[in-house]
C-alpha positions in Angstrom: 16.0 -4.9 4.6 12.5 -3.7 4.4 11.6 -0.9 7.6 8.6 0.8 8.4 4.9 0.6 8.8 2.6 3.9 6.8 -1.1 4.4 7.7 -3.1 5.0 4.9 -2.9 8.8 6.7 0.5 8.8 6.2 0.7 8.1 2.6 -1.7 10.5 2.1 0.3 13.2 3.8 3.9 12.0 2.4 2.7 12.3 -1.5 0.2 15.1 -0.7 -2.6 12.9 -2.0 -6.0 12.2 -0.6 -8.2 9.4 -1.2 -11.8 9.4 -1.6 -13.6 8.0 1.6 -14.7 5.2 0.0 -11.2 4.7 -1.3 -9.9 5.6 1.9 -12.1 2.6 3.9 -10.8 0.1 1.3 -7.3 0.4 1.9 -7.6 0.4 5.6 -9.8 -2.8 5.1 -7.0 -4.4 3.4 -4.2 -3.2 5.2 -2.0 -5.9 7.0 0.0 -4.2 9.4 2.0 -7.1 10.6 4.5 -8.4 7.9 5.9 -11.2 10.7 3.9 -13.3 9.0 3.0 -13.6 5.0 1.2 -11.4 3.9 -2.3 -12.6 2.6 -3.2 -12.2 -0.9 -5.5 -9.6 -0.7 -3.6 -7.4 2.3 -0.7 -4.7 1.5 1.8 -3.4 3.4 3.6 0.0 3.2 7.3 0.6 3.9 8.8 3.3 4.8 12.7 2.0 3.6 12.7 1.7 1.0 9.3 3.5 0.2 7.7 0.3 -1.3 3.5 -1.1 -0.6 4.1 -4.5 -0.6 1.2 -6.9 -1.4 -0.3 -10.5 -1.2 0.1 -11.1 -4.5 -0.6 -10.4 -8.1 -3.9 -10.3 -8.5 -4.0 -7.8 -5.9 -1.2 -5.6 -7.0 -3.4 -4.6 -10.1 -6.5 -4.1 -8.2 -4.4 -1.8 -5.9 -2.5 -0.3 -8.9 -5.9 0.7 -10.8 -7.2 2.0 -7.3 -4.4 4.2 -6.7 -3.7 5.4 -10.6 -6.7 7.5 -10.1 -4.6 10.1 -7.7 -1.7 12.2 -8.4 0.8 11.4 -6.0 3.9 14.3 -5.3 7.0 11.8 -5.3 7.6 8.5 -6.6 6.6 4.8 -4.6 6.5 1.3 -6.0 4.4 -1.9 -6.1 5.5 -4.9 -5.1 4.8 -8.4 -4.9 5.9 -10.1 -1.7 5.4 -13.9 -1.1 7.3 -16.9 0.2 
């Protein structure tokens, strides 16, 4: 059971991180806040139970991975692939 919907705010203020504004304006871009349907391939989703940013697919997990590698995050969250 996946719960949950974080803001790119949130994130920022769970795992005391904040993105660059250009950074920031790319993740709300590609945000998909509704996870009733698939999510596209180039959308992510973050959960809040389990703590898990769920994408679109693999392609988009590394661009997302790469992006976000550049911060220190306090705390640990994963990456996921979700697809049908």
């Amino acid at each position: 059971m996946l719960l949950g919907n974080l803001s790119v705010e949130q994130i920022e203020k769970e795992y005391g991180v904040e993105f660059s504004t250009e950074d920031k304006e790319w993740l709300k871009t590609h945000r998909q806040t509704n996870v009733s349907i698939p999510l596209e391939k180039d959308k992510w989703h973050c959960f809040d139970i389990p703590r898990v940013i769920a994408t679109g697919s693999e392609e988009f997990r590394d661009e997302l991975y790469h992006m976000l590698s550049k911060y220190d995050f306090k705390g640990k969250i994963m990456i996921a692939i979700m697809n049908d």
